[in-house]
C-alpha positions in Angstrom: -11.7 17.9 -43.4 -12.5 20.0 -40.3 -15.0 17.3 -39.2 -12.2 14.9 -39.0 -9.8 17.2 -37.4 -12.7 17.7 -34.8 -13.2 13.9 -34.3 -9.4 13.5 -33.9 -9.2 16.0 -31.5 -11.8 14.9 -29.6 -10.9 11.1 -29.1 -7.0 12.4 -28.3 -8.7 14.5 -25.2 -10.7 11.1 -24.3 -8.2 9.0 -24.7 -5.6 11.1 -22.7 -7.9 12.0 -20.0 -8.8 8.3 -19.8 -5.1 6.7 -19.8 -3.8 9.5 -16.8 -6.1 8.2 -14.4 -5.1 5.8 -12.0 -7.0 2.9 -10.7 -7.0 2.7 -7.3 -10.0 0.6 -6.6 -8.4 -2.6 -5.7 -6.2 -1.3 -2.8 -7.3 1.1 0.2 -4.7 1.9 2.4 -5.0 3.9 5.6 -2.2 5.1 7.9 -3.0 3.9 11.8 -1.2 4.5 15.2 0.4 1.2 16.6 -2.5 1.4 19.2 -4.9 0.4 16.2 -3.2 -2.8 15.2 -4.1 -5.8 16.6 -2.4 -7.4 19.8 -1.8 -11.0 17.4 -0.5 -8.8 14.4 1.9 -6.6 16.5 2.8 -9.9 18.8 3.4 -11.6 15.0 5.7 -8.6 13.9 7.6 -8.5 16.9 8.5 -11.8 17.1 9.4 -12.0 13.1 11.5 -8.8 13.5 12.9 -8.4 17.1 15.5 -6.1 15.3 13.5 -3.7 14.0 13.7 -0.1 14.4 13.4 3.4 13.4 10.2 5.1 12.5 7.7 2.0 12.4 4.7 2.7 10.4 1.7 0.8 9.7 -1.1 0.7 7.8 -5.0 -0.8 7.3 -5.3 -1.9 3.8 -8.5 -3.4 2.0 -9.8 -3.4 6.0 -8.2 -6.8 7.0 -4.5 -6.9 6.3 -1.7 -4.7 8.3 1.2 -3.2 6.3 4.1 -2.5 8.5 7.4 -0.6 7.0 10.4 -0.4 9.7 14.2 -0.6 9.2 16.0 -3.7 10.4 19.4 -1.6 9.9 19.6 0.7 7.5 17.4 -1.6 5.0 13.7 -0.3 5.1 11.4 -3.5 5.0 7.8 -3.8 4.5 5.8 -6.4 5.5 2.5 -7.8 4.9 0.2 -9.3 8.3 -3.9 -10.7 7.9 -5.8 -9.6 11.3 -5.6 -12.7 12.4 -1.6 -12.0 13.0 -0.9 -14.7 10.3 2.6 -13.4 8.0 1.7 -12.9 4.5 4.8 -11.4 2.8 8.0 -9.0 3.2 10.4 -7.1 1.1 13.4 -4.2 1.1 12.0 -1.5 -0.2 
């Protein structure tokens, strides 16, 4: 009995420790000043959103694609830009 209370215990600390742990392997994101993005990815965002405003932040993810979040209003956006300048994808967040 107190070897299977011991195995029980055991795999419920695995298991726990195992599930809380996030995977973030697939995306690498990195904050970067405006001065770091790309003249054809800030000339893309500017002329997709002429309106936006606020605090405009953006970041380097996976080393080739540009996350920007802005406000167009009092919506926050966030937008999605490849090096090249190309638009990927948006959304309110």
């Amino acid at each position: 009995m107190k070897k299977l209370l011991f195995i029980l215990l055991v795999s419920t600390i695995t298991m726990s420790s195992t599930c809380s742990k996030e995977d973030n392997s697939s995306s690498t994101s990195i904050s970067i000043n405006s001065s770091q993005v790309p003249s054809a990815v800030m000339t893309a965002f500017t002329a997709k959103y002429p309106a936006a405003t606020g605090q405009i932040e953006w970041e380097l993810e996976n080393g080739n694609t540009y996350k920007v979040k802005f406000f167009i209003g009092s919506q926050r956006w966030q937008a999605y830009f490849s090096a090249a300048g190309v638009f990927i994808s948006e959304k309110t967040i």
